[in-house]
N, C-alpha and C positions, 0 to 999 in steps of 0.2 A: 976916615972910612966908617968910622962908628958910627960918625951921625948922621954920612948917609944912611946905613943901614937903620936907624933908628927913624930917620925922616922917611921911609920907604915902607915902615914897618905899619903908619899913621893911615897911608893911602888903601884905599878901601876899592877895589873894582868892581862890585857891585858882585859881590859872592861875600857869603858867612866865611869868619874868622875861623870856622871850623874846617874849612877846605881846604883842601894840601894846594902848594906855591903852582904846580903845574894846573891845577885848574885855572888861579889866577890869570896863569897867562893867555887862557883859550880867548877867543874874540866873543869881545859881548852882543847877546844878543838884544837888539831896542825895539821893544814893544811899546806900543800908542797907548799911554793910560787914557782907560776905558772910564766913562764918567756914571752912574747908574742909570741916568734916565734916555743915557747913547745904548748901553747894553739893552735895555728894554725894549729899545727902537727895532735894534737891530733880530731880538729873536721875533718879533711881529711879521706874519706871514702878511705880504704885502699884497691887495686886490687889484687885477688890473681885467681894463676895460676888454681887452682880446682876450682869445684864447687860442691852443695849438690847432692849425688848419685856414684860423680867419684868413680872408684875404683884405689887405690895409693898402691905405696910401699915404706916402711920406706928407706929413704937411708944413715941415720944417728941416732944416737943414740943407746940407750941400744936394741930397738928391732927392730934393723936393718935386715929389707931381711923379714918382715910380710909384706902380704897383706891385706888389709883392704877395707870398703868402707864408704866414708865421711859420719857422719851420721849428725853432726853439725856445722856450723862456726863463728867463735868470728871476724870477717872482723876490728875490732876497735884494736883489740893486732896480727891480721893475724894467728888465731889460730884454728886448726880445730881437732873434735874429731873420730877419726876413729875407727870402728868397730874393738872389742878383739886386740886393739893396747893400748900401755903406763896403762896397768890397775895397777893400786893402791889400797891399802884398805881402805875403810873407815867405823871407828866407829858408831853406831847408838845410840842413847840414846834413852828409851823405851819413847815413845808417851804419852802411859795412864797408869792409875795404875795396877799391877799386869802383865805387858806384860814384856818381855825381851828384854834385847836390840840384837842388832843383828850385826854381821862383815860381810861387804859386798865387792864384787871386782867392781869398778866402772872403765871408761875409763875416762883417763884424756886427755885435751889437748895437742898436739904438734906443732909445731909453721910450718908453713906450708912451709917451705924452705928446713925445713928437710923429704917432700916429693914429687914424681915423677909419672904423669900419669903412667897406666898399664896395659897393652893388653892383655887381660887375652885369647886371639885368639894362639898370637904370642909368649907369654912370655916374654917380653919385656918392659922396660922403655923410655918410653920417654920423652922429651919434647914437650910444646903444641901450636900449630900452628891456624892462622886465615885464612880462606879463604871464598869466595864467590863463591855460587854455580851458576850455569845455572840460577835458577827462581830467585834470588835477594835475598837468605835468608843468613845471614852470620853464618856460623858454627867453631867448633875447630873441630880439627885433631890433629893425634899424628903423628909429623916428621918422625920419623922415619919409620912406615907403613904405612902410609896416610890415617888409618882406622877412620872415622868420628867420634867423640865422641858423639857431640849434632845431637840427633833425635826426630824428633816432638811424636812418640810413648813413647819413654824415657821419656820423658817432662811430658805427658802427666799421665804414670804410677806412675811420682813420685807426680805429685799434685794431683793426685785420692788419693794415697796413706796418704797424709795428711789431706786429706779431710775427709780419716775414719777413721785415729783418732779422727779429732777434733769431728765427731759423737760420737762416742764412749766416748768421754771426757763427752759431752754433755748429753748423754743417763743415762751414771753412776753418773753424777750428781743431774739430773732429778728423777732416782730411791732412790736418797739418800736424799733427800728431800722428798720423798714422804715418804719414811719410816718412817724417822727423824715425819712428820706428823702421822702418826699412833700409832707413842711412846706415841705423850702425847693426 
C-alpha cells in the first residue's frame, strides 16, 4: 500500500504540488497551446470584401447561384451570414415545463470568399472597387458596372434600421418587467 501511495504521490495532474488532493481530482481542462505568431493572427482584425446590407451571390458551395443579403459578420473567422443562404436545422429543447420542443431552419455561416458583390440592376457579379469621388468621400463600386455600392441614404436606412430594433429590444423588455411586477 505504501508504494502505491508513493507511486501516486509522483503523478502530477497538471495542477501545482501546492493544491490540496480535491482539486487534483477536478476534470482537466485542455487548452490548444497557442504558438505566437497563431496569437498574432488571431488578434488581427480581418478585411473582408462585403459589408452589413450587401446583397451577394453564393459562388461556391452547396447553394451556389442564391442571392442573399448580409445580414451578419463574424470579421474574427471572415464569416458572414446571408439571408435564406446555408440554412440548417436546429433542435430546440423546451425552455419551461409543459412547452415542446421545437425544429427550427436557421442560417448558418459561410466563410466570405465563397461570395461575390451583386447588381441586382445588371444581374451580375462582381468584384469590389475603391474610389474617390468629386466632394472627398471615399466609396466602393462594383468593377464591372461602375454602379456605387456605398450611399449615405443606404447608410443611413441600415442604422435607422437597428436602431429600431434595439427599441424594440428595449420596449419588450421594459413590458416584461413590468408584468413580471404585477405577478407578484
Amino acid at each position: 500500500m505504501a508504494s502505491l501511495a508513493s507511486s501516486m504521490a509522483g503523478l502530477s495532474l497538471g495542477f501545482s504540488s501546492s493544491s490540496g488532493w480535491n482539486r487534483r481530482l477536478a476534470p482537466l481542462q485542455v487548452s490548444p497551446a497557442i504558438r505566437k505568431w497563431e496569437l498574432k493572427k488571431l488578434k488581427e482584425k480581418k478585411k473582408m470584401h462585403v459589408r452589413l446590407g450587401d446583397t451577394v451571390k453564393v459562388i461556391s458551395g452547396s447553394d451556389k447561384g442564391k442571392v442573399g443579403e448580409v445580414t451578419k459578420l463574424y470579421r474574427k473567422w471572415s464569416r458572414i451570414i446571408v439571408k435564406d443562404v446555408n440554412m440548417v436545422t436546429k433542435h430546440m429543447k423546451p425552455k419551461e415545463k409543459g412547452e415542446s420542443g421545437q425544429i427550427l431552419q436557421v442560417e448558418a455561416p459561410i466563410h466570405s470568399s465563397n461570395v461575390q458583390l451583386y447588381s441586382i440592376s445588371a444581374e451580375v457579379v462582381s468584384r469590389v472597387g475603391h474610389k474617390v469621388l468629386e466632394d472627398g468621400t471615399k466609396v466602393r463600386y462594383l468593377i464591372k458596372t461602375g454602379e456605387v455600392i456605398d450611399s449615405i441614404e443606404r447608410w443611413k436606412k441600415l442604422r435607422f434600421r437597428d436602431k429600431d430594433k434595439d427599441k424594440e429590444k428595449d420596449s419588450k423588455a421594459g413590458e416584461q418587467k413590468k408584468s413580471d411586477g404585477d405577478k407578484q
